[in-house]
Biotite code that builds the C-alpha atoms (Angstrom):
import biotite.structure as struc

atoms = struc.array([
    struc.Atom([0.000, 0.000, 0.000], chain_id="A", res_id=1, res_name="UNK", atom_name="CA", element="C"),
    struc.Atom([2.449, 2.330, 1.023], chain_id="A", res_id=2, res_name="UNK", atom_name="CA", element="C"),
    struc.Atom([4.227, 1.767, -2.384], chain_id="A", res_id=3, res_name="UNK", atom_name="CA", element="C"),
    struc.Atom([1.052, 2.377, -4.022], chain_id="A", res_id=4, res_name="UNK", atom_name="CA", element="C"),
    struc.Atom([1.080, 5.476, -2.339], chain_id="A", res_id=5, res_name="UNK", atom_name="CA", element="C"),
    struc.Atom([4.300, 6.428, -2.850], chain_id="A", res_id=6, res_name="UNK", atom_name="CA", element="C"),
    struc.Atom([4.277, 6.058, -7.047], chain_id="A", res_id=7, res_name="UNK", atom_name="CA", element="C"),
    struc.Atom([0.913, 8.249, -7.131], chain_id="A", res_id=8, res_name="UNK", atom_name="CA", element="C"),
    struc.Atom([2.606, 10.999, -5.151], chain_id="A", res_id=9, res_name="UNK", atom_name="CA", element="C"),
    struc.Atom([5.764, 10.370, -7.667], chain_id="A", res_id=10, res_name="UNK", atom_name="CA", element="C"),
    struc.Atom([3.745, 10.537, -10.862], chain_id="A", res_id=11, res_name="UNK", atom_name="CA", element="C"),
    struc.Atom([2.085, 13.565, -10.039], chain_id="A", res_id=12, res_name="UNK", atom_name="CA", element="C"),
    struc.Atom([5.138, 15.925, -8.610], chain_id="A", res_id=13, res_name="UNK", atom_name="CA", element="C"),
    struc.Atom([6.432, 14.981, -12.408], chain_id="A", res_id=14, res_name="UNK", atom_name="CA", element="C"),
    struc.Atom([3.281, 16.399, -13.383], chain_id="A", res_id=15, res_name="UNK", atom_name="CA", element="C"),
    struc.Atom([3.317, 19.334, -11.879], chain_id="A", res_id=16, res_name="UNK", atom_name="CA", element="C"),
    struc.Atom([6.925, 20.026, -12.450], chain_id="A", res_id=17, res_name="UNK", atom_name="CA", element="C"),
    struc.Atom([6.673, 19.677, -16.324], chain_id="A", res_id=18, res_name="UNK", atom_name="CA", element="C"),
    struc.Atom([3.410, 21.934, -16.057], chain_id="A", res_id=19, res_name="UNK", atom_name="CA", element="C"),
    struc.Atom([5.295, 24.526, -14.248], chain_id="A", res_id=20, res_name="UNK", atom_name="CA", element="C"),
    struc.Atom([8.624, 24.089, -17.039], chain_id="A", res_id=21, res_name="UNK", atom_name="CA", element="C"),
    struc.Atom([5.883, 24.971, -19.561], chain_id="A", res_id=22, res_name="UNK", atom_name="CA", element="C"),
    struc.Atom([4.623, 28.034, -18.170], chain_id="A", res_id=23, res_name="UNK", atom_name="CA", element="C"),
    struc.Atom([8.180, 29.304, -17.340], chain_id="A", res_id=24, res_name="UNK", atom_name="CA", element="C"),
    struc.Atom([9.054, 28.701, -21.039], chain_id="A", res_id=25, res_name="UNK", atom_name="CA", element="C"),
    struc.Atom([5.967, 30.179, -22.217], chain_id="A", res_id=26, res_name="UNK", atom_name="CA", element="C"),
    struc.Atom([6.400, 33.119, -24.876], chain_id="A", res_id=27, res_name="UNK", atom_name="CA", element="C"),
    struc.Atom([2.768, 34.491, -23.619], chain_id="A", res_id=28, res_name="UNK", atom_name="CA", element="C"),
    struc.Atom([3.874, 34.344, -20.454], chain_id="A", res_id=29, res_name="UNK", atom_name="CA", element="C"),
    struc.Atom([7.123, 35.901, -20.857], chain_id="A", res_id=30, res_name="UNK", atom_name="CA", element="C"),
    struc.Atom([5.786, 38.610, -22.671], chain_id="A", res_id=31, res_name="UNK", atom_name="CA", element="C"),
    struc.Atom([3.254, 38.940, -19.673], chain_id="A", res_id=32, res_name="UNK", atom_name="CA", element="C"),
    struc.Atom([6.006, 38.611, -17.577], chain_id="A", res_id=33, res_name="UNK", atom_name="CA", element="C"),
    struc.Atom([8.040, 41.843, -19.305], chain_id="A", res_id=34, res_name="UNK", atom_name="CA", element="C"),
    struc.Atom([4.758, 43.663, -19.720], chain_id="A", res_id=35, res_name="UNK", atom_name="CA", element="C"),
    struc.Atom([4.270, 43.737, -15.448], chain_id="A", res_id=36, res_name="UNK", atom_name="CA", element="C"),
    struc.Atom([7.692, 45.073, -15.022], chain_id="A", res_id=37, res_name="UNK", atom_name="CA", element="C"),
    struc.Atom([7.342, 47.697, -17.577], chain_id="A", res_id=38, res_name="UNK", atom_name="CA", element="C"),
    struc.Atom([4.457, 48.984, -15.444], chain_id="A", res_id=39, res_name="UNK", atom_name="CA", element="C"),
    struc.Atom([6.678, 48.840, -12.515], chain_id="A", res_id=40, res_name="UNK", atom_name="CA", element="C"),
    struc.Atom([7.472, 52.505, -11.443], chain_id="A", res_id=41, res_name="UNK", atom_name="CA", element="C"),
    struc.Atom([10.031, 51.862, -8.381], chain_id="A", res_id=42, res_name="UNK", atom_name="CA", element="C"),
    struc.Atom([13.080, 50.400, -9.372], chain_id="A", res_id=43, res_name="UNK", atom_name="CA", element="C"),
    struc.Atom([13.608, 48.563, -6.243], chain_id="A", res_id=44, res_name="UNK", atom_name="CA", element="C"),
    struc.Atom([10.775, 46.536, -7.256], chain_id="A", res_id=45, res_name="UNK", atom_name="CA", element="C"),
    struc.Atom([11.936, 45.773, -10.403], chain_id="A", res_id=46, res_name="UNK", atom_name="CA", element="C"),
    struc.Atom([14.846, 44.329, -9.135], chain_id="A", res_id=47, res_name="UNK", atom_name="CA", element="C"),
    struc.Atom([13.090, 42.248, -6.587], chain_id="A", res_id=48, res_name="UNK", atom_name="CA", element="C"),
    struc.Atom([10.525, 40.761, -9.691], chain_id="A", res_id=49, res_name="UNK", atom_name="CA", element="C"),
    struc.Atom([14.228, 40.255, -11.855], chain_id="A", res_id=50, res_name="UNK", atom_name="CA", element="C"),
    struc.Atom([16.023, 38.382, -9.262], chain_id="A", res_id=51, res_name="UNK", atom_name="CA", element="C"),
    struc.Atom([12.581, 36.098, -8.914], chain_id="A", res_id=52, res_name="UNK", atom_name="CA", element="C"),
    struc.Atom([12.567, 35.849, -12.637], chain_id="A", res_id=53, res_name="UNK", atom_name="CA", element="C"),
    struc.Atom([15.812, 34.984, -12.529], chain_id="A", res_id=54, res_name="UNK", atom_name="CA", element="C"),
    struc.Atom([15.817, 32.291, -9.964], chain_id="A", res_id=55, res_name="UNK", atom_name="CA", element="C"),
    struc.Atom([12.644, 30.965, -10.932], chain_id="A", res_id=56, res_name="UNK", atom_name="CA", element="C"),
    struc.Atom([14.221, 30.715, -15.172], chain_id="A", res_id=57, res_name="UNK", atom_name="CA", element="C"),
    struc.Atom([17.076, 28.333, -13.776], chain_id="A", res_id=58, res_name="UNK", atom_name="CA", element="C"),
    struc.Atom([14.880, 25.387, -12.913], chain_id="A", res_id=59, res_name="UNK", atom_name="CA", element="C"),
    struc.Atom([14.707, 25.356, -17.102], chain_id="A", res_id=60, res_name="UNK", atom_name="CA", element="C"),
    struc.Atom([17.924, 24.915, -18.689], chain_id="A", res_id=61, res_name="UNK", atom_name="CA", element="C"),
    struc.Atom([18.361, 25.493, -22.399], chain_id="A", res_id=62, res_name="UNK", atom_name="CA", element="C"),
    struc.Atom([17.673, 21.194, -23.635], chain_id="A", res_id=63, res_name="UNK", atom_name="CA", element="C"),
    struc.Atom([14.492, 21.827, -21.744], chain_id="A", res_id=64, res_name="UNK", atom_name="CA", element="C"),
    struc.Atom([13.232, 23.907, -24.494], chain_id="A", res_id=65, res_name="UNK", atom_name="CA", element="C"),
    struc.Atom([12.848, 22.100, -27.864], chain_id="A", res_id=66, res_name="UNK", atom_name="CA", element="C"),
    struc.Atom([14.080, 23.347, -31.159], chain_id="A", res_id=67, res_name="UNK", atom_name="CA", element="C"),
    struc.Atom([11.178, 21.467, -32.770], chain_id="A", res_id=68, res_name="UNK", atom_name="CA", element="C"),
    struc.Atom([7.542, 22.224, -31.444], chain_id="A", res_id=69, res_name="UNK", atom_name="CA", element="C"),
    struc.Atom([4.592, 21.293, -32.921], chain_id="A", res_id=70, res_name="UNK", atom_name="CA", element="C"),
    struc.Atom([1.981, 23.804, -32.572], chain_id="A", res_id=71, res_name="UNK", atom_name="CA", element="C"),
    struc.Atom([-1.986, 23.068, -33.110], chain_id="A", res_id=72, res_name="UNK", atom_name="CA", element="C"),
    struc.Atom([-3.625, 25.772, -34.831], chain_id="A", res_id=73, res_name="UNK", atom_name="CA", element="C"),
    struc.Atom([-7.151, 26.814, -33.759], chain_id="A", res_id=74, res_name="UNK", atom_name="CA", element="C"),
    struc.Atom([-10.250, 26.796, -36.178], chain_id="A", res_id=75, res_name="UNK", atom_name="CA", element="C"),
    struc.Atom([-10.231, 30.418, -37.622], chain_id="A", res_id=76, res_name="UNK", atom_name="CA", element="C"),
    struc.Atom([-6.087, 30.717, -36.256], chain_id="A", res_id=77, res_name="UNK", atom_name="CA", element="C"),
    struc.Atom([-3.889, 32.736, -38.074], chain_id="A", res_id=78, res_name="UNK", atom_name="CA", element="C"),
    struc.Atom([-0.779, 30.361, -38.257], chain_id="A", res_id=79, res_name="UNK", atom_name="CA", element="C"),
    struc.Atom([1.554, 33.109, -37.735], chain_id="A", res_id=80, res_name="UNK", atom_name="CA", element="C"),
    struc.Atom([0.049, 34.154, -34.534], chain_id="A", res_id=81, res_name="UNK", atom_name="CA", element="C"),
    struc.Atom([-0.335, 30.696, -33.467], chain_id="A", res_id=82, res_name="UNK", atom_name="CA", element="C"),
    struc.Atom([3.635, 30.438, -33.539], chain_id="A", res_id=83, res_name="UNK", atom_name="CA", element="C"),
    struc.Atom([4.088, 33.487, -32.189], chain_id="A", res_id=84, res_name="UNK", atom_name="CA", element="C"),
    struc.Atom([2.118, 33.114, -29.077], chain_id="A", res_id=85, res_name="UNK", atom_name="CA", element="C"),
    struc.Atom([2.907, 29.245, -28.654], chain_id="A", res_id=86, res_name="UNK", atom_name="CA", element="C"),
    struc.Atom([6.613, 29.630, -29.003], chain_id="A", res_id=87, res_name="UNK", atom_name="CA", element="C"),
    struc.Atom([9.193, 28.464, -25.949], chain_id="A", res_id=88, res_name="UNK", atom_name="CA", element="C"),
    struc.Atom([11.805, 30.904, -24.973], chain_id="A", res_id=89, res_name="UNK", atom_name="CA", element="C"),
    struc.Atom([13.321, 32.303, -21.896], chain_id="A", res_id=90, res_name="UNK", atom_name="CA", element="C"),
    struc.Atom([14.348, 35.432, -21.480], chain_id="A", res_id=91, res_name="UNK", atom_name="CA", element="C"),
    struc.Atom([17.863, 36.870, -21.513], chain_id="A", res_id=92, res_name="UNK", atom_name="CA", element="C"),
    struc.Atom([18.948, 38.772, -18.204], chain_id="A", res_id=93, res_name="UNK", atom_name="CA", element="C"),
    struc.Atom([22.226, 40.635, -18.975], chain_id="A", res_id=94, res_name="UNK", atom_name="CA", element="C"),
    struc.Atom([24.446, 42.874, -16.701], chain_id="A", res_id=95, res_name="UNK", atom_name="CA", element="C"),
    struc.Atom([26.685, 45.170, -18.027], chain_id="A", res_id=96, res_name="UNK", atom_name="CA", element="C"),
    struc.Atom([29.621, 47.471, -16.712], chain_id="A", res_id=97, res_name="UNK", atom_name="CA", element="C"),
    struc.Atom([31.797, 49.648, -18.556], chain_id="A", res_id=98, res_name="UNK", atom_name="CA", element="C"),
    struc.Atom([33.431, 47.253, -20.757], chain_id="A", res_id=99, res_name="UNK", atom_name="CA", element="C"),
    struc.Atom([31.980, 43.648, -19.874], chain_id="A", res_id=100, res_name="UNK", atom_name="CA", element="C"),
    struc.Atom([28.474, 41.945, -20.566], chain_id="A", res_id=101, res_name="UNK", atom_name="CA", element="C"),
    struc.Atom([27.741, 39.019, -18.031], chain_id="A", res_id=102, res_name="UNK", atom_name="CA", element="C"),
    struc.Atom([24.946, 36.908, -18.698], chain_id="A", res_id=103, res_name="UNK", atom_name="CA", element="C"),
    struc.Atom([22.932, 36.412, -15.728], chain_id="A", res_id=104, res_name="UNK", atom_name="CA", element="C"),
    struc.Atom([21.979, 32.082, -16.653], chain_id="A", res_id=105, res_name="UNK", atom_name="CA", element="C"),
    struc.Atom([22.165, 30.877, -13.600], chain_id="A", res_id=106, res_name="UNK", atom_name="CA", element="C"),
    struc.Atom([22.446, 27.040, -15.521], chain_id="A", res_id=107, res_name="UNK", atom_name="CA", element="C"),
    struc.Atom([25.410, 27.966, -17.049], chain_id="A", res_id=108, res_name="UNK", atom_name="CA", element="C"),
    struc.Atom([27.237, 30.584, -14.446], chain_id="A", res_id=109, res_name="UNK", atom_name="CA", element="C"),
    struc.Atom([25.742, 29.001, -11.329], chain_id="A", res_id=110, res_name="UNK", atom_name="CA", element="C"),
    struc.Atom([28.749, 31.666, -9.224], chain_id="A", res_id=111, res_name="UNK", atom_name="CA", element="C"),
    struc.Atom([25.976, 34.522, -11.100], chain_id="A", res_id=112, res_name="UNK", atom_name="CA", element="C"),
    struc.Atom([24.014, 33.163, -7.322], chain_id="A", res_id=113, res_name="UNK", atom_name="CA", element="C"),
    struc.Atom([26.341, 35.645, -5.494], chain_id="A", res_id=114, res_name="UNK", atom_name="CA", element="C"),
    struc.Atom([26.322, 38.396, -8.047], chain_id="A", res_id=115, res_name="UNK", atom_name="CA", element="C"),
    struc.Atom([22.207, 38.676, -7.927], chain_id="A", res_id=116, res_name="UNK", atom_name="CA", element="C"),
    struc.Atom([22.377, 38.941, -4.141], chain_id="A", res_id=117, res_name="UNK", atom_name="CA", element="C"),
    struc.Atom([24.202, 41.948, -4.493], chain_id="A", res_id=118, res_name="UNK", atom_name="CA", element="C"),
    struc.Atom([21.761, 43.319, -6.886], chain_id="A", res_id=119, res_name="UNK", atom_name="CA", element="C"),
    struc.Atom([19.746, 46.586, -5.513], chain_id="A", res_id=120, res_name="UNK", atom_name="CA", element="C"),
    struc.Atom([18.357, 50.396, -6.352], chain_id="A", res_id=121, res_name="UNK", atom_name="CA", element="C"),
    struc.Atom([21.864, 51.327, -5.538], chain_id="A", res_id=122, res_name="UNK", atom_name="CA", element="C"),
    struc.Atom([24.367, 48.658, -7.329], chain_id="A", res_id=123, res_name="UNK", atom_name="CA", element="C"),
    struc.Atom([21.990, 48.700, -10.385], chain_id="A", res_id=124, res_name="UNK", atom_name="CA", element="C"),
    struc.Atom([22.253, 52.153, -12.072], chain_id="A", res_id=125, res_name="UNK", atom_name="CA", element="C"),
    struc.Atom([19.287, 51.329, -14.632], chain_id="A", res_id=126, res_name="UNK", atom_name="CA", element="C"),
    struc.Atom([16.882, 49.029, -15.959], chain_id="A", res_id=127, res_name="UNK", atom_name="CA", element="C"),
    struc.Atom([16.281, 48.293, -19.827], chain_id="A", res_id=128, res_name="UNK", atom_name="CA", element="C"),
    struc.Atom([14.061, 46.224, -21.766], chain_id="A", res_id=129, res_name="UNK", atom_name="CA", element="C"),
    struc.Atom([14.987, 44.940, -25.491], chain_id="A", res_id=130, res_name="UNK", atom_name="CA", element="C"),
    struc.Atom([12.231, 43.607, -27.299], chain_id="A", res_id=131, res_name="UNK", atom_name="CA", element="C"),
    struc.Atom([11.170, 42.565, -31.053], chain_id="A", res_id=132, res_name="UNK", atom_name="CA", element="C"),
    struc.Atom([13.716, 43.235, -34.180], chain_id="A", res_id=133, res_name="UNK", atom_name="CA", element="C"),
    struc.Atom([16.118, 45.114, -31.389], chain_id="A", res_id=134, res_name="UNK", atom_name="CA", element="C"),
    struc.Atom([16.707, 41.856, -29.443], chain_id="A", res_id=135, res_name="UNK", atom_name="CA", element="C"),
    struc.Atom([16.671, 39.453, -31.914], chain_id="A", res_id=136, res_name="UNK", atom_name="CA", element="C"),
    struc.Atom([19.433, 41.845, -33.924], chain_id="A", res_id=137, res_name="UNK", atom_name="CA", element="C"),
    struc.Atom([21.685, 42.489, -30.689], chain_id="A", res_id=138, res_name="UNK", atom_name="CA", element="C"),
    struc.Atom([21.247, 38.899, -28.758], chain_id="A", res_id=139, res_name="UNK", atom_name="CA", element="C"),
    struc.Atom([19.899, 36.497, -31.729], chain_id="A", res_id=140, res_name="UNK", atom_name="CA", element="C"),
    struc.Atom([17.071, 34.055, -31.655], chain_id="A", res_id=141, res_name="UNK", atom_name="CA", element="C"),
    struc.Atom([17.645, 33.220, -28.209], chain_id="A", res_id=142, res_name="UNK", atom_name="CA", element="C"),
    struc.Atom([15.997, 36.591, -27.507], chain_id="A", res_id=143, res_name="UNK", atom_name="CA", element="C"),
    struc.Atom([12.687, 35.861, -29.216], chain_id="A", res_id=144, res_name="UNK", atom_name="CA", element="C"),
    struc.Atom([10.953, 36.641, -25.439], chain_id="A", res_id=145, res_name="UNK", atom_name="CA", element="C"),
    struc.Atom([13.319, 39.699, -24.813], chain_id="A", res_id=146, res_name="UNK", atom_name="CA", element="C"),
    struc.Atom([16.298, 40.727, -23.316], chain_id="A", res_id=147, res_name="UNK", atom_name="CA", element="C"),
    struc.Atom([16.573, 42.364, -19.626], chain_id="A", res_id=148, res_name="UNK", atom_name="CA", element="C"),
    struc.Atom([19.832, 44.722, -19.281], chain_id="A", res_id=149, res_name="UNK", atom_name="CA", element="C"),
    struc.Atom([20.800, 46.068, -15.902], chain_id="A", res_id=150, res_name="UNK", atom_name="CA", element="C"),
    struc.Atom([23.830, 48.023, -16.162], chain_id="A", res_id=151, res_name="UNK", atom_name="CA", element="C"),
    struc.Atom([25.627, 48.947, -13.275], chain_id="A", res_id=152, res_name="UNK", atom_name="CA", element="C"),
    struc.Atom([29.052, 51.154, -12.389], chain_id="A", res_id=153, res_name="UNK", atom_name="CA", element="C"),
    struc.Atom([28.544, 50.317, -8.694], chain_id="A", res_id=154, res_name="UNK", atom_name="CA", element="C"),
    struc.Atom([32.252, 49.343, -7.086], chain_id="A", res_id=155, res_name="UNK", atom_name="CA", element="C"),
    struc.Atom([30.555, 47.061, -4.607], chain_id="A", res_id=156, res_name="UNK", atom_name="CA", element="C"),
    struc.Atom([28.977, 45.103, -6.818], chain_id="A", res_id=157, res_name="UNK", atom_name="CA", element="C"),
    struc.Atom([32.213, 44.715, -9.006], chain_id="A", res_id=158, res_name="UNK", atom_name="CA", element="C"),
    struc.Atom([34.356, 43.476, -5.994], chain_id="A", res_id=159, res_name="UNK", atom_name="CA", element="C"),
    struc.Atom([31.647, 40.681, -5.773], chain_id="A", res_id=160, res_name="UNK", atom_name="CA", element="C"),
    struc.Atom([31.933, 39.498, -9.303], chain_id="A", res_id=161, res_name="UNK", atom_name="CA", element="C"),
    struc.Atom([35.964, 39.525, -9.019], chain_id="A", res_id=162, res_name="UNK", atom_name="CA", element="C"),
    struc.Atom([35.617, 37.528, -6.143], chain_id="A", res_id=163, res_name="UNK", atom_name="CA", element="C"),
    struc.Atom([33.044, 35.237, -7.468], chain_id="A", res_id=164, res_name="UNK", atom_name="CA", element="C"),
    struc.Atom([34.744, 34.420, -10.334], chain_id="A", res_id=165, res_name="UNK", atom_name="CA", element="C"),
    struc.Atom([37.746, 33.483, -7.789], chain_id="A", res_id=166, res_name="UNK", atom_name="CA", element="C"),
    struc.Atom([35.865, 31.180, -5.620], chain_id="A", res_id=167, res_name="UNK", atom_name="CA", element="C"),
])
């Protein structure tokens, strides 16, 4: 019984985690996703929604999302729109300073964990959203849901990248 029990409970946390993988890779809700911190007026906030974002993006790594997708089109669908809100993408979180462009994938630069604790109204000088043509031309097609750039000249927050990248 209790293994009975214990496969049910097994089977559906699977469930639920490839559920939540889809909406995370959503392009509708990525777009939803940059469209709430667009409305965002305090930059403090924004941060606090990017760092989630961010944390939240690295339970998907990149062979989570499949080149191939096969999208059902609805009765009276334009096809194009179909694609273009059924698509799976993540979006891009950069940091720049001065001269240097760190990508903030916390799959691939798991040390990036110390960085974003540092990250705050005063370490992060501003906030910019790349979107469309813009993205795709600057970052490629791994932009198709947008690119986040924080760009910072904070000293602080450059001491903890040197020493992350030391550790």
């Amino acid at each position: 019984m209790k293994t009975i029990f214990l496969l049910i409970t097994l089977f559906f946390s699977f469930l639920c985690i490839g559920q939540n993988i889809d909406s995370l890779v959503s392009k509708r809700n990525n777009l939803e996703w940059i469209n709430e911190l667009k409305q965002i007026n305090s930059k403090e906030e924004k941060i606090k929604k990017i760092i989630e974002k961010i944390k939240s993006d690295s339970i998907v790594s990149k062979p989570d999302i499949p080149e191939i997708i096969v999208i059902k089109v609805d009765k009276g669908e334009d096809l194009s729109d179909a694609i273009r809100k059924r698509t799976k993408c993540k979006i891009i979180f950069v940091l720049t300073q001065k001269n240097s462009i760190r990508l903030l994938d916390l799959n691939q630069y798991p040390k990036n964990t110390i960085i974003i604790n540092y990250f705050n109204s005063i370490s992060i000088d501003s906030i910019e959203i790349i979107e469309g043509d813009k993205a795709l031309s600057l970052f490629g097609t791994s932009a198709t849901c947008g690119v986040v750039v924080l760009k910072s000249n904070n000293g602080k927050l450059k001491r903890a990248i040197k020493k992350s990248l030391k550790v």
